[in-house]
Structures are given as structure tokens and as C-alpha cells.
C-alpha positions as CSV (number, residue, x, y, z in Angstrom):
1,X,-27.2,15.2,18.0
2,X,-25.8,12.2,18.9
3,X,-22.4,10.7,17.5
4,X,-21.5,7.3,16.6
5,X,-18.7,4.7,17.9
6,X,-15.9,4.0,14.9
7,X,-14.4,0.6,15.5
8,X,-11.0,1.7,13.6
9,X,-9.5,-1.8,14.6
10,X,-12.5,-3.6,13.0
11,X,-12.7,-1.1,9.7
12,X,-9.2,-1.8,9.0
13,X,-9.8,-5.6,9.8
14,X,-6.9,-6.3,12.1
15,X,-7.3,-7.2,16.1
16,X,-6.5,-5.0,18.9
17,X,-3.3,-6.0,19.5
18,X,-2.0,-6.1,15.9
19,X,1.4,-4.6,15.4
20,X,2.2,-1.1,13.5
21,X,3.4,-3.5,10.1
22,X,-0.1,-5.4,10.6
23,X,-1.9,-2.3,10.1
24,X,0.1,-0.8,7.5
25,X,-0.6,-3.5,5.3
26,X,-4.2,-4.0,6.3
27,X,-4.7,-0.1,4.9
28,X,-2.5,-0.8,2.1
29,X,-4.5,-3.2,0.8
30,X,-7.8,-1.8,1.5
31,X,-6.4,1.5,0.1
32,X,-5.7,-0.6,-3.3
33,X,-9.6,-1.9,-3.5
34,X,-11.8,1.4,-2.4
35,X,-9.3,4.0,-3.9
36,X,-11.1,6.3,-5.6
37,X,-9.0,6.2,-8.8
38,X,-9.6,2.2,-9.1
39,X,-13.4,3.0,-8.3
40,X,-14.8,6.0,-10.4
41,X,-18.2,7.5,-9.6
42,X,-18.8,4.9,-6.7
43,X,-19.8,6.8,-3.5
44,X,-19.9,3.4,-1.5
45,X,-16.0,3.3,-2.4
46,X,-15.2,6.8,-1.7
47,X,-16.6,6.6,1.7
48,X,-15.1,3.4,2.4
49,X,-11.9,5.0,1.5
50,X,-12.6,8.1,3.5
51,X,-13.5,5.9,6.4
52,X,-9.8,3.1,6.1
53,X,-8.0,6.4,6.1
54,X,-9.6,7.8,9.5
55,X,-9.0,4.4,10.9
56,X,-5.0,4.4,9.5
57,X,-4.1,8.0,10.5
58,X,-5.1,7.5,14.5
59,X,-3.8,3.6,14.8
60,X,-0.8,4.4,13.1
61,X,0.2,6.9,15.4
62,X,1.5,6.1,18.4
63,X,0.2,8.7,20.8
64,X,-3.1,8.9,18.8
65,X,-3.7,5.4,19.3
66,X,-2.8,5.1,22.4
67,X,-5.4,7.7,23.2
68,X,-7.8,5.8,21.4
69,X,-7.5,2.6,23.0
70,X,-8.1,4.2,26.6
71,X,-11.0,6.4,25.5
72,X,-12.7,4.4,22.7
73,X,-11.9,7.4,20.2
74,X,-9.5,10.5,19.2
75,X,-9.8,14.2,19.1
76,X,-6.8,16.5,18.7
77,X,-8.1,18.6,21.5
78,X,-7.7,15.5,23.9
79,X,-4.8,16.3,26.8
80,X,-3.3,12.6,27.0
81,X,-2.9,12.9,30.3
82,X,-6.3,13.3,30.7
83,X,-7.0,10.2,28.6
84,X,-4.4,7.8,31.0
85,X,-6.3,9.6,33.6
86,X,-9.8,8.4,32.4
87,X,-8.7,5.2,31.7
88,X,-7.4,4.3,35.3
89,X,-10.8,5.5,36.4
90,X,-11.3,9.2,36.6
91,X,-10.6,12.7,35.1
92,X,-8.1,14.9,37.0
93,X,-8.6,12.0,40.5
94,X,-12.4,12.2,40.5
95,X,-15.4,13.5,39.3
96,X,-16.4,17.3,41.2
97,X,-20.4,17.5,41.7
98,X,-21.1,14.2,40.3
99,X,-23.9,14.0,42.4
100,X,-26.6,11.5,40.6
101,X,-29.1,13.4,38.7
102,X,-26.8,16.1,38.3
103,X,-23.5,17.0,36.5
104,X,-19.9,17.0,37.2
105,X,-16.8,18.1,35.6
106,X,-13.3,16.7,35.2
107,X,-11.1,17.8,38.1
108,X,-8.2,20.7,37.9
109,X,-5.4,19.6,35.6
110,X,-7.9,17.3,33.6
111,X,-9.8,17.8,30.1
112,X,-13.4,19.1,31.2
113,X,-16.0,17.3,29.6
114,X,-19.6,18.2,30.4
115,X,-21.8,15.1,31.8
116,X,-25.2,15.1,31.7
117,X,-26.9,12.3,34.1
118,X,-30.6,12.7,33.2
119,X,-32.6,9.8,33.2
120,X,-29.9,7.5,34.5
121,X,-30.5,4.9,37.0
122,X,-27.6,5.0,39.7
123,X,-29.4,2.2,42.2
124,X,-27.2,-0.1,40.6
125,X,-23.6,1.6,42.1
126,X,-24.6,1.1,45.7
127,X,-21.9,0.7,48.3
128,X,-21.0,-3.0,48.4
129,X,-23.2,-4.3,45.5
130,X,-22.6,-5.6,42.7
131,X,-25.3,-4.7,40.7
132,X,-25.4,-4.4,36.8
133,X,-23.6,-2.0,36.1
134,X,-20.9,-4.5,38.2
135,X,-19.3,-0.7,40.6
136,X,-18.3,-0.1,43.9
137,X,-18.4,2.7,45.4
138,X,-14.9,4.0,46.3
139,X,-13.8,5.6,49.7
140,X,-15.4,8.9,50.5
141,X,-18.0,8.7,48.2
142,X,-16.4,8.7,44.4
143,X,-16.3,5.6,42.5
144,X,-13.6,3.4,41.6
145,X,-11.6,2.2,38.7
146,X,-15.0,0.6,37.6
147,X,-15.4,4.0,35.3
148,X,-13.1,2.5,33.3
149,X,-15.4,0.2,31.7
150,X,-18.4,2.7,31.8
151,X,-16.0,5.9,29.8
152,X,-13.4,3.2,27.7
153,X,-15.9,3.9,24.0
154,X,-18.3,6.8,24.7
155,X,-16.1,9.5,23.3
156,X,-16.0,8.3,19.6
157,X,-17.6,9.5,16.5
158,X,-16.0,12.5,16.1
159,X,-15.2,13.9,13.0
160,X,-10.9,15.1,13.4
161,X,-10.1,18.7,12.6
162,X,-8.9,19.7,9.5
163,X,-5.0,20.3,8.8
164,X,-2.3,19.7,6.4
165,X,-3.2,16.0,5.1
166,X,-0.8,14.1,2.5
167,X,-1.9,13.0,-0.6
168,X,-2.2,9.0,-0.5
169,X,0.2,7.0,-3.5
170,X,-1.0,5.8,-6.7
171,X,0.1,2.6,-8.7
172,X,0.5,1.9,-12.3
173,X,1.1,-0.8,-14.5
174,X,3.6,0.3,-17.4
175,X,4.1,-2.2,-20.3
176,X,7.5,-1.6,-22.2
177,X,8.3,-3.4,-24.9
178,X,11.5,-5.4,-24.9
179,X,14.0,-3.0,-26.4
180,X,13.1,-0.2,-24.4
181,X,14.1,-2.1,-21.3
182,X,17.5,-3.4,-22.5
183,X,18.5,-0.1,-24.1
184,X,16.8,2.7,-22.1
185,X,14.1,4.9,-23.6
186,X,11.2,7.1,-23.0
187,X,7.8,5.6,-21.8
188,X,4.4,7.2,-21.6
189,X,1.1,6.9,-20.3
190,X,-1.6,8.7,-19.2
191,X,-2.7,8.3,-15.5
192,X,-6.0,9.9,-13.4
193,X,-4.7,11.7,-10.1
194,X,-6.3,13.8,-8.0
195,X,-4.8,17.6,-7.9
196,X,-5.2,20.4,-5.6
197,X,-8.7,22.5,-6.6
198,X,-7.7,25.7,-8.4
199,X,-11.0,27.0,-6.9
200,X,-10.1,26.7,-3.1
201,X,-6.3,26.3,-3.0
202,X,-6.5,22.5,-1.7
203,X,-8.5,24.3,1.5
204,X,-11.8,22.7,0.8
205,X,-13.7,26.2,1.7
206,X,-14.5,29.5,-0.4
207,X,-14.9,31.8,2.8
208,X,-18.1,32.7,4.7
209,X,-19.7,30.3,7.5
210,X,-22.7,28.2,7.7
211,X,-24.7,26.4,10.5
212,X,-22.6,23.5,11.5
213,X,-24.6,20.4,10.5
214,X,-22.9,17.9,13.0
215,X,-24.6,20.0,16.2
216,X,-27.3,22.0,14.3
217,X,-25.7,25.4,15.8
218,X,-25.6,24.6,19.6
219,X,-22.1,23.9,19.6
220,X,-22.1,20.5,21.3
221,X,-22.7,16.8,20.3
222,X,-24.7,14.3,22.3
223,X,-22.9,11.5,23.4
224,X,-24.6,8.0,24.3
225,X,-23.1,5.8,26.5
226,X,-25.6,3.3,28.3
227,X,-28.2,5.2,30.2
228,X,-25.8,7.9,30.1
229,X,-25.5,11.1,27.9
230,X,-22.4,12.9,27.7
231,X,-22.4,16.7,26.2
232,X,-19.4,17.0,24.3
233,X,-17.5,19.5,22.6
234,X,-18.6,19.4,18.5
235,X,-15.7,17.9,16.8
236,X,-16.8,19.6,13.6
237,X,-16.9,22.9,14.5
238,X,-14.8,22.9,17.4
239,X,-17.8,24.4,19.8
240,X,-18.4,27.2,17.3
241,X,-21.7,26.3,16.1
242,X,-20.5,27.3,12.1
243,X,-18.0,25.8,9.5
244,X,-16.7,27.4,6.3
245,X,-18.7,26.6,3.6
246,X,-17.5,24.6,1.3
247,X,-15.9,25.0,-2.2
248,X,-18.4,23.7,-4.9
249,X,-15.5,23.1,-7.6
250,X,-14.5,20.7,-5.5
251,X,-17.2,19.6,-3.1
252,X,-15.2,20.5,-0.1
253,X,-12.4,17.7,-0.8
254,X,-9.5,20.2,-1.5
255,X,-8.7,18.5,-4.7
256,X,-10.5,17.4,-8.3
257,X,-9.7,14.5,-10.0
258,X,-8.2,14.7,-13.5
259,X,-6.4,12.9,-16.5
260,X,-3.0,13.7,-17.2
261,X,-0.2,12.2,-19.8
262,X,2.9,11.6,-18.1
263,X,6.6,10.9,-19.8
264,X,9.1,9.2,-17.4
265,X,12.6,7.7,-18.2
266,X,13.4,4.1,-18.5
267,X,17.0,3.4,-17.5
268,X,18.8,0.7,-20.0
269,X,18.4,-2.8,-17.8
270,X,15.0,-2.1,-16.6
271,X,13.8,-5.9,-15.6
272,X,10.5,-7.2,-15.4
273,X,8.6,-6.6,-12.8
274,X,10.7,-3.0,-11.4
275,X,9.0,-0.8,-9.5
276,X,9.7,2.8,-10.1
277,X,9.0,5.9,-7.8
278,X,8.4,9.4,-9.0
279,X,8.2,11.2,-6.2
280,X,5.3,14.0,-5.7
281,X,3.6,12.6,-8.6
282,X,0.7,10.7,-6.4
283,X,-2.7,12.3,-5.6
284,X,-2.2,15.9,-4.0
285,X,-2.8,16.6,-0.6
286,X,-5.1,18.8,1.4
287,X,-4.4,22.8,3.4
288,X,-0.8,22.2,2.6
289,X,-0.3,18.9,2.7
290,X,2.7,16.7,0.6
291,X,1.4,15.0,-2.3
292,X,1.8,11.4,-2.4
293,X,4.1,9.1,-4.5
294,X,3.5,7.2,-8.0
295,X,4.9,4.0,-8.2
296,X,5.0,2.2,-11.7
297,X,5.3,-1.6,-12.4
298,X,7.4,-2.4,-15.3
299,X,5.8,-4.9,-17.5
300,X,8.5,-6.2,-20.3
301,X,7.7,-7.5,-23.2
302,X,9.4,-10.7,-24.7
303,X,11.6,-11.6,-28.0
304,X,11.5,-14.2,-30.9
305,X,14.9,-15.2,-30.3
306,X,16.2,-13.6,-26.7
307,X,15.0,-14.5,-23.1
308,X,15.8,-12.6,-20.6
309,X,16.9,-14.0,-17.6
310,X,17.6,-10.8,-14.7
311,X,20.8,-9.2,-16.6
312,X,21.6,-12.7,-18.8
313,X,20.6,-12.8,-21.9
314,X,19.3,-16.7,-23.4
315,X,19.1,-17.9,-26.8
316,X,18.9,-21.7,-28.6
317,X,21.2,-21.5,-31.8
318,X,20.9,-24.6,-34.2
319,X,24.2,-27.0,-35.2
320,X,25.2,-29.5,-37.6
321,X,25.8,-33.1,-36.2
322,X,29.7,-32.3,-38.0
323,X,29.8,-29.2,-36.3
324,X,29.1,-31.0,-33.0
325,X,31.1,-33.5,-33.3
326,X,34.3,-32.1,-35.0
327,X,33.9,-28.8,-33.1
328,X,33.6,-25.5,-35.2
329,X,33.5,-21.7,-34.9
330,X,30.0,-20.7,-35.6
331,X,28.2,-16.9,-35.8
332,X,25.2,-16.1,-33.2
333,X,23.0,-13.0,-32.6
334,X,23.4,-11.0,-30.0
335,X,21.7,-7.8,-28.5
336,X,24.3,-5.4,-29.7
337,X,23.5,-3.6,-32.9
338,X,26.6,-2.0,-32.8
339,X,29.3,-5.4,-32.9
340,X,29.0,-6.8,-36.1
341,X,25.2,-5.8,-36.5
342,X,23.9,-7.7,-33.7
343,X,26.2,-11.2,-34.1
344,X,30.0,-12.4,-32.7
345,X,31.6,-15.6,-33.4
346,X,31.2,-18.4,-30.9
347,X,33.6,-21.2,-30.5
348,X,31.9,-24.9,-30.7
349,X,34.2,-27.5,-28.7
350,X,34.4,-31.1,-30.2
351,X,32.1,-33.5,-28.5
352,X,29.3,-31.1,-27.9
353,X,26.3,-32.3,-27.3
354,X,22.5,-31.4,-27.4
355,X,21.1,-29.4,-24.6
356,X,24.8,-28.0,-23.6
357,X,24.9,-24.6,-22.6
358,X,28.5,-21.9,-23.6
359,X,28.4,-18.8,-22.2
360,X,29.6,-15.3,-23.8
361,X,31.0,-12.9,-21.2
362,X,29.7,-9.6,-20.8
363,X,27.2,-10.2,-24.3
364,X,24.1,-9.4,-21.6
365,X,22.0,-6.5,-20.3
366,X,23.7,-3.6,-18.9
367,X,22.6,-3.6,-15.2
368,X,20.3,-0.8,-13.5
369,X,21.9,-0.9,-10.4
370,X,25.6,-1.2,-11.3
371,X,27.5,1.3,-13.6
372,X,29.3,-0.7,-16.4
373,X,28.3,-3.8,-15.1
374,X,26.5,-6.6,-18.1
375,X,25.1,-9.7,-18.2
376,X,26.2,-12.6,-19.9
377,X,25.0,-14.8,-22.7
378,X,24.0,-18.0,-22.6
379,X,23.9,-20.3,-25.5
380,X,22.6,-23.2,-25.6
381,X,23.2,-25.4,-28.3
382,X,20.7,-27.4,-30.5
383,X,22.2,-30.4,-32.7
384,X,19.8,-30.9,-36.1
385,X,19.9,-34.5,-37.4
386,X,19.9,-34.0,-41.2
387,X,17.5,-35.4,-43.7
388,X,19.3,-37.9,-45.3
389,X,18.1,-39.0,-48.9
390,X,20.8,-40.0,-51.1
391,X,22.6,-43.3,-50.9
392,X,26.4,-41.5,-50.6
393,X,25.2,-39.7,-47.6
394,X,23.8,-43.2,-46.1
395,X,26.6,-45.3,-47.1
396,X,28.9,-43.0,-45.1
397,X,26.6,-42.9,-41.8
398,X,26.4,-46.6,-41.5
399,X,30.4,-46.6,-42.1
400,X,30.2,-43.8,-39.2
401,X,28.3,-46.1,-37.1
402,X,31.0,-49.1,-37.9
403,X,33.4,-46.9,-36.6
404,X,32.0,-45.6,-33.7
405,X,30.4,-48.8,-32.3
406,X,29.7,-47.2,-29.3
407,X,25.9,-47.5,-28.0
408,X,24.7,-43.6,-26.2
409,X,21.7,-46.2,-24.2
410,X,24.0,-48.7,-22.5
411,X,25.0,-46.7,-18.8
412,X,20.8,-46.0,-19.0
413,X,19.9,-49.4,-19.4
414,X,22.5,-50.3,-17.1
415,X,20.7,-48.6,-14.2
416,X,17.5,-50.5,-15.1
């Protein structure tokens, strides 16, 4: 059977030479749209995931992709020196018995792959030429760094052996209303992870050993690479010719996917917008593998009277146009319930004027972050014009105006 190429650098939609923080967030946010939490029941989704998380776990590792880029795929069982080896043009220094026609093996100190040269057309690497396949032949009969081009991708498709694997991260979005997040309280919700199968232990088999289905039994894989076919080692079985058969609770994945209610902690001065870790609580892993992380977004609700601002606290409070102008000491709300039932006295200076803002130290949100540390509050002060109707109250704003001839449009006109 023959296996397929995997462009990882193309699945994960980055270039070749993107860095290891281009990649991480080119899986992230793939991860986010093909997860199989935010798609139920799709299969498309689930392989897409499956496929993203291949791609992520070789190119960001170092040494794995490394590998990858001189070969054209990854196998745990690759020696990387064999892999530099290939890709400056030969295994082990050369190819032993690479007659055409027949076979050849890597040389000592090199990964042995089996080659099988059957039906390919070597006229085109004769000595001097520069035929299609573009080769010369090297010095004493081997050819030259020219394999480089004809190896680089035939060793891909491979499925990677089993082992621990970590449990990816989930995400939530966690509304709390807006006293919960000043004061602190209790939050829950209920969120779909995946957890390891009670059946199978997380080890995605039940025991006993069927046919392998990648190599049908024989053991090896069929690798195309031109004209060339290269007998390789079955990455499934790992040349056995059987696998474990798999656990029917869970469809060989190592985990099911349930519902569970969580209850989580919100600390007083949770803001908007907060992310919060519980660690462990992600989707479980596989054969021993860490399970990943949950990470809620706080979503706060808002207030009649208060806006929150970070740790500040804002409000509008009405005045009188007397209580404006002569000053006055005047009673606002607060947040705390326990100083005078939720209010403090607030000193008005003379002269104030619409739109002015006084502030109220330490009347804010206690902080997350810093022990004993508050907001303030911010007052911002609203003058109502009363509704005069009765003559008295007329007679004395027009003495008012007498006596304050002073007009508030003049430095505005002035600049016209």
C-alpha cells in the first residue's frame, strides 16, 4: 500500500520559513474552528482537527521538524543523523548495491531503508548529462548531492506511533453578573470535555491484535516517489503486520466526550474580559498523557447607576443650580452595603459646574491583583435647571441675572 505526502506547512497555513510563534498561532486558531467540542457529530471537523494536530506536534518541535524539512516527513524511528545524511545526498556516504534495476541499502551507521527500483528509467542519470531527472553521476560511480531533490518528500504519510499525548485546552465564555465580580462569588456552568475512556484506560485498545490495515499484514508500506518505489517500514504497526484492536467504548480515541457541571471561584474585582485558568480541567489526554487546561472569559454584566471603569467605579449624581453655585454637602451611592447602606456624604465646592467630575478615594473595586488595594469613585456632577412656574421664583432669577451680568457665551464667540 502506498502512503501519502502531508504538507504540515500548507495544513497549518503558514510558509516554510515561518517562525515557532507563527505556527503556534496558526494551530491555535485552527484548533478554535475544527475542535471537536465547537463542532459536534462533524467527522469533516474531527479529521481536520486530527490532521492540524499532526501538522503542530512535528513543526513545533525542533528536532522533529528539522527532520521533516530534510526528508519531506517524520517517523520516531528516524536516526537524525541519518536524515542530515540524506538530505546532503546520501544515507551513511552512499548507496551499497544501488545498481539500477536492483536494490540498495543505506550504508553502515545509516537508517536502512529498503529501495525497490523496478520499472524505473535510469538513462536519464548518465555521466555528464543533464537529463530530466537534472543528476550527475558522482566519482566512482555513486551519484551526487542531486539525491537530495529525488529523497527531500518521499518518506511522508506515515501515521506517528502512539505514546503519552496531552489533552488540548478548552475555552469558555462565563457571564457574571455585576455583583459577583465586585464582591467575589461562586459561578457555574456546565461545559462538554473529553475524559479518558473508563473502557480502555485512555489506551485506545482492549487487548488482542488484528491485521494491520495500513500494510494489509506484510509489514511494509509502498512508497511513491517519481518512477521510484520505496519499501518502507509500516508506520502503523511498526513492521509487525498487527495492531491492538481497538476499544469500541471509545472508538480507539482513548477518551469519550461528556457533559459536566463545573463550580469555580470568582475573586472580588474580577474585570471584564479576565481570563481565568483551571488547570487540568481541559480535554484529557491519551496512554498517560496531561490533560489540557480550561480557560474562562469573564463576561460582566452592567448596573443602572454604576460603571465600571478597571478598579474605578463611575456614577452621574443630579444637583440643584443653588447647590452648584453656593456649594453644598450632598449624599451619593456607593458600592458598599456596609457604609451607611451603600451612600457617604460628598462635598460640592462653590462654582461647580455641569460635566465636573470629584473623586472619592478608595470608594472603588477591590483589585484582583493587589491585596487591599481599591479603586476610586468618580462623580460626576449633573446641574438640573428647575421648572420655574410661579412669579416669586421668576422675579428672583431675573434679579439673579441683574446681579450677575456676566454672559457664559462671550470667550466662545470671542474665538469666532
Amino acid at each position: 500500500m502506498a502512503t501519502q505526502t502531508k504538507d504540515y506547512y500548507s495544513t497549518l497555513g503558514v510558509k516554510k520559513t515561518a517562525s515557532a510563534d507563527d505556527i503556534r498561532k496558526a494551530f491555535r486558531k485552527l484548533a478554535r474552528k475544527y475542535h471537536p467540542d465547537v463542532n459536534p457529530n462533524d467527522k469533516k471537523a474531527e479529521e481536520k482537527f486530527k490532521e492540524i494536530s499532526e501538522a503542530n506536534d512535528v513543526l513545533s518541535d525542533l528536532k522533529k521538524r528539522k527532520i521533516y524539512d530534510q526528508l519531506g516527513f517524520y517517523s520516531d524511528n528516524i536516526d537524525p543523523a541519518a536524515a542530515e545524511a540524506a538530505a546532503r545526498g546520501g544515507y551513511g556516504g552512499g548507496f551499497a548495491g544501488g545498481s539500477p534495476g536492483g536494490s540498495g541499502r543505506a550504508g553502515r551507521g545509516a537508517q536502512e531503508v529498503p529501495f525497490d527500483f523496478g520499472g524505473f528509467d535510469f538513462s536519464d542519470f548518465q555521466s555528464g548529462g543533464s537529463g530530466r531527472g537534472g543528476a550527475q553521476e558522482a566519482p566512482g560511480g555513486g551519484f551526487g548531492g542531486s539525491f537530495k531533490d529525488i529523497f527531500g518528500g518521499i518518506f511522508s504519510g506515515g501515521r506517528k506511533a502512539r505514546g503519552p499525548r496531552p489533552g488540548t485546552d478548552l475555552e469558555y465564555q462565563v457571564s457574571v453578573d455585576f455583583w459577583s465580580a465586585v464582591r467575589g462569588g461562586v459561578a457555574r456552568l456546565e461545559i462538554e470535555r473529553q475524559e479518558t475512556c473508563p473502557a480502555c484506560k485512555g489506551k485506545s485498545t482492549t487487548g488482542g491484535s488484528i491485521e494491520c490495515p495500513e500494510c494489509s499484514g506484510t509489514g511494509q508500506v509502498t512508497q511513491m516517489g517519481g518512477r521510484m518505489k520505496f519499501n518502507i517500514q509500516c508506520p502503523r504497526c511498526n513492521g509487525t503486520g498487527k495492531v491492538q484492536n481497538g476499544c469500541p467504548t471509545c472508538g480507539g480515541d482513548g477518551v469519550v466526550t461528556r457533559k459536566e457541571p463545573l463550580e469555580f471561584r470568582i475573586k472580588p474585582g474580577t474585570r471584564d474580559s479576565q481570563r481565568i485558568r483551571l488547570a487540568g480541567k481541559g480535554n484529557a489526554g491519551t496512554d498517560g498523557g496531561a490533560a489540557g487546561d480550561l480557560y474562562l472569559i469573564i463576561k460582566v454584566g452592567t448596573h443602572p447607576v454604576f460603571t465600571r471603569v478597571g478598579d474605578d467605579i463611575h456614577v452621574t449624581v443630579p444637583v440643584t443650580v443653588a447647590e452648584a453655585a453656593l456649594g453644598a454637602k450632598i449624599e451619593v451611592p456607593t458600592i458598599d452595603t456596609h457604609d451607611g447602606g451603600g451612600r457617604t456624604q460628598l462635598k460640592i465646592p462653590p462654582g461647580t459646574q455641569t460635566g465636573q467630575k470629584l473623586r472619592l478615594r478608595e470608594k472603588g473595586v477591590p483589585s484582583a491583583s493587589r491585596e487591599g488595594v481599591r479603586g476610586d469613585e468618580i462623580v460626576e456632577v449633573k446641574i438640573v435647571v428647575p421648572k420655574v412656574q410661579d412669579e416669586r421664583s421668576k422675579e428672583i432669577l431675573r434679579e439673579l441675572a441683574k446681579l450677575n451680568p456676566e454672559d457664559p457665551r462671550a470667550e466662545l464667540l470671542a474665538e469666532v
